[in-house]
N, C-alpha and C positions, 0 to 999 in steps of 0.2 A: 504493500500500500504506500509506503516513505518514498519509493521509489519513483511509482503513478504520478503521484502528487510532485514529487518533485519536477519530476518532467512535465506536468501540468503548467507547474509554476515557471519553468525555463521559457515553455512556447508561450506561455501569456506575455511574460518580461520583454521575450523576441517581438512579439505582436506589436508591445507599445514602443517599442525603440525605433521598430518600424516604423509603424505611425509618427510618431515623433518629426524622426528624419524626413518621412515625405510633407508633415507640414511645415517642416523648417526651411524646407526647396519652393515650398508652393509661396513661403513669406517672403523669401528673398526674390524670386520671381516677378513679385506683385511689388514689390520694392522699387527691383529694375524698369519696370515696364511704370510704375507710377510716377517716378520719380520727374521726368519731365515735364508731365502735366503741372505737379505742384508746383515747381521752378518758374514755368507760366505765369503760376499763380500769384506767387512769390513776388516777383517781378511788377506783375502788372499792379500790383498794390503797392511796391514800395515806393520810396520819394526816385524820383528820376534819377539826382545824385545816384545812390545808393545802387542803381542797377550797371554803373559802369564802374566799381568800385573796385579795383584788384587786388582785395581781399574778402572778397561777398562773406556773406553772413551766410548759414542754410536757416534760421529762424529769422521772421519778419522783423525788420528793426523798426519799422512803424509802416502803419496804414494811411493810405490817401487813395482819393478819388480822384487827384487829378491831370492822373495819365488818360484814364476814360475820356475826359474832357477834351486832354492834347488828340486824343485818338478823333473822335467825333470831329474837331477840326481843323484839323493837316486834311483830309480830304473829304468829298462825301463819302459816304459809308452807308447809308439806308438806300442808293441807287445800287451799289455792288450786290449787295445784300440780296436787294428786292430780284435784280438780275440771277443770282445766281439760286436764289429760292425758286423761279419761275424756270431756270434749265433744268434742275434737278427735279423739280415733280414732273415734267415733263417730259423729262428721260426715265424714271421711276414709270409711269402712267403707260406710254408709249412700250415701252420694255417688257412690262407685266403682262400687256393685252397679245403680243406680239409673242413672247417667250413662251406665256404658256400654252397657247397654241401649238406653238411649233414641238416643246417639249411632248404637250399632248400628241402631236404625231408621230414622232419617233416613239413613243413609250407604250401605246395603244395598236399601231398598226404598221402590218409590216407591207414593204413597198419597195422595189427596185433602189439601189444607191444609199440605201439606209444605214450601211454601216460608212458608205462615204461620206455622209452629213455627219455622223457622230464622231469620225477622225478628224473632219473638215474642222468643227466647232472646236475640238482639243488646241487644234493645229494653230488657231487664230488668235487662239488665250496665247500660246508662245513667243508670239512676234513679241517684241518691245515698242512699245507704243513710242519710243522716240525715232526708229525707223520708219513709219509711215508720216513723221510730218511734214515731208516736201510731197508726196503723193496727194497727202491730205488737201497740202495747201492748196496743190493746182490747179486739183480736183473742183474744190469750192468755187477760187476766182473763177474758173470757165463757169460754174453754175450762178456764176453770180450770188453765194452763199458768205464771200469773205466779208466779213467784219458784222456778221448778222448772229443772231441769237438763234437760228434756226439750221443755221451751217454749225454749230457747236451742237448745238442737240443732234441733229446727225452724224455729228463726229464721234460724239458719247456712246453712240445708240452701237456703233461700230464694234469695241469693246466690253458695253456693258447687256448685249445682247446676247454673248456668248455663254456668258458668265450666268444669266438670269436660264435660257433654255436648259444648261449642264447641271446647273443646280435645280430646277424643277422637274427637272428627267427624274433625278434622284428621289424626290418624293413621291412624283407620281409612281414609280415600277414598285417603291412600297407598298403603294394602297394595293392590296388582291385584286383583281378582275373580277373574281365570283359575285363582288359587292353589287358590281356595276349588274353583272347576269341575272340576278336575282331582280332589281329593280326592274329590268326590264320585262322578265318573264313575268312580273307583276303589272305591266301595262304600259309602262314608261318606255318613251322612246329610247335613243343615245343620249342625245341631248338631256332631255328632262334626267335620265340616269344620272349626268354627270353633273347639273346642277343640284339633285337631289343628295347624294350618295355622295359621291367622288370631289367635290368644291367646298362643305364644311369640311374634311377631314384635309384638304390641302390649305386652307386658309393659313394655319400657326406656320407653316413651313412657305406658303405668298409672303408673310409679314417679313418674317428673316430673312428671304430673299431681297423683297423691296427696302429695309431696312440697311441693308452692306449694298443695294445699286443704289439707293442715296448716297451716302456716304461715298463713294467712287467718284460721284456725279459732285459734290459739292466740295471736296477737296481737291479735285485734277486742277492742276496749275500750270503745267507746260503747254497744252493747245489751246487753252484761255489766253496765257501769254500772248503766241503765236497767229491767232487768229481773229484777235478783237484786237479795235483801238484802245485809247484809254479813256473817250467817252462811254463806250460799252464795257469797260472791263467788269468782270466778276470780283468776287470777295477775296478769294485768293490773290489774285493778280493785287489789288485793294490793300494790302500789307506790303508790296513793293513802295509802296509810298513813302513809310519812314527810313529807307536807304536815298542817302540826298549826297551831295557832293562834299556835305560837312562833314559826314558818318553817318551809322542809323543811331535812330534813338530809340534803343531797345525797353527801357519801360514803358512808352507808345504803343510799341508793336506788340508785346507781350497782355498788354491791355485790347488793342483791337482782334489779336488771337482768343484771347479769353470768350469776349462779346460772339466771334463766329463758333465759338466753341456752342456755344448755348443750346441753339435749333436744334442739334445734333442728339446733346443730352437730353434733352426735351421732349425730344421723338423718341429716345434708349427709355425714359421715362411712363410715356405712352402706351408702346407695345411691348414693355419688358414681360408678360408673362408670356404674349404671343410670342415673342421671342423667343423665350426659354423653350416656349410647346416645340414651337419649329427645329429647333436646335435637335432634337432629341429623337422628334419624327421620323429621320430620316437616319437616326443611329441605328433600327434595327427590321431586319427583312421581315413583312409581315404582319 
């Protein structure tokens, strides 16, 4: 019995040392990956002083409001804003309607070329989006798209169409078929099947899709650069501002970082559980 129990008490002590060790990885982790954001934070609240200082502080040496202020007026900022909130639902909107369709067709029906659209789509996420931006550019000027709000949303739609079908692939081949068979043998067409049956159970895994193609959409800064003036710029481009020929003025910029941060968390706020559902959905076959 000394024996059992000992050995009991060995595997329990392993278990928690275990445990232990992998939460000591998960805090360092969350450490690394946070620690920028608070710096942001840091920053955008301290005196201006204080942010070029070369011997920083990592605890706030005092709060002020008025980098916000500096930020709000070095440039507009509610026109970048407003711009890049209307490409990014946009491209979210337009992507959604588009992807999962197309996901729905590969996933549901089999047809001629179908494993060549499903390499095709892999193949396209590969490119580096800095290699296509004289194709891009030339592309647009002949269509008369350059320096428009709607030559960007096609540009977005380019990269973040692949990304939205591969990921709704992945949910849909989860949901069983039989669900859909069963509605139907009940009287329901395809259609009605897939709005009934088959579109609440892809919903949680719509959000976290649409959720990361926002986010794509409202942080790209290289073909917002490249393709808009600086009457149209976007919000990104819109932090180029506090780089001036004096220096930048990085408590400004870390203040107008923060402000673009917001929407973002806001929305993370919104469909955090749909998020979570989604995340998860598509963790296991079935």
């Amino acid at each position: 019995m000394s024996t059992l129990a000992g050995a009991a008490r060995r595997k329990t002590t392993g278990r928690r040392k275990s445990r232990l060790g992998w939460n000591l990885l998960g805090l360092l982790v969350f450490a690394v990956a946070g620690f920028p954001l608070y710096w942001m934070l840091n920053t955008a609240f301290k005196p201006a002083k204080d942010a070029i200082d070369a011997d920083p502080s990592l605890l706030p040496t005092g709060i002020t409001l008025d980098n916000f202020t500096r930020a709000l007026d070095i440039a507009d900022f509610w026109g970048p804003v407003g711009r890049s909130m209307a490409v990014s639902l946009a491209v979210v909107g337009i992507g959604m309607v588009v992807g999962l369709l197309a996901a729905l067709a590969i996933s549901r029906f089999a047809f001629r070329g179908r494993k060549i659209v499903i390499v095709g789509i892999l193949a396209v996420q590969m490119v580096p989006l800095v290699a296509m931006i004289i194709p891009v550019f030339l592309l647009l000027n002949d269509l008369g798209q350059y320096d428009r709000l709607t030559g960007l949303i096609i540009t977005y739609l380019t990269f973040i169409l692949p990304f939205t079908v591969w990921t709704l692939r992945g949910f849909i081949v989860n949901i069983p078929k039989e669900l859909e068979e069963a509605a139907m043998v009940d009287g329901c067409s395809r259609t009605g099947a897939f709005l009934r049956v088959v579109f609440p159970l892809l919903a949680p895994g719509m959000v976290a899709t649409s959720v990361y193609a926002f986010i794509q959409a409202w942080n790209e800064y290289l073909y917002a650069l490249m393709l808009l003036s600086q009457k149209n710029q976007t919000a990104t481009v819109w932090l180029g501002n506090f780089t001036t020929k004096h220096g930048t003025e990085y408590a400004p910029m870390m203040a107008g970082a923060t402000m673009m941060a917001v929407p973002i968390v806001a929305l993370f706020l919104l469909v955090q559980r749909k998020m979570a559902a989604g995340l998860t959905a598509g963790a296991v076959k079935g």
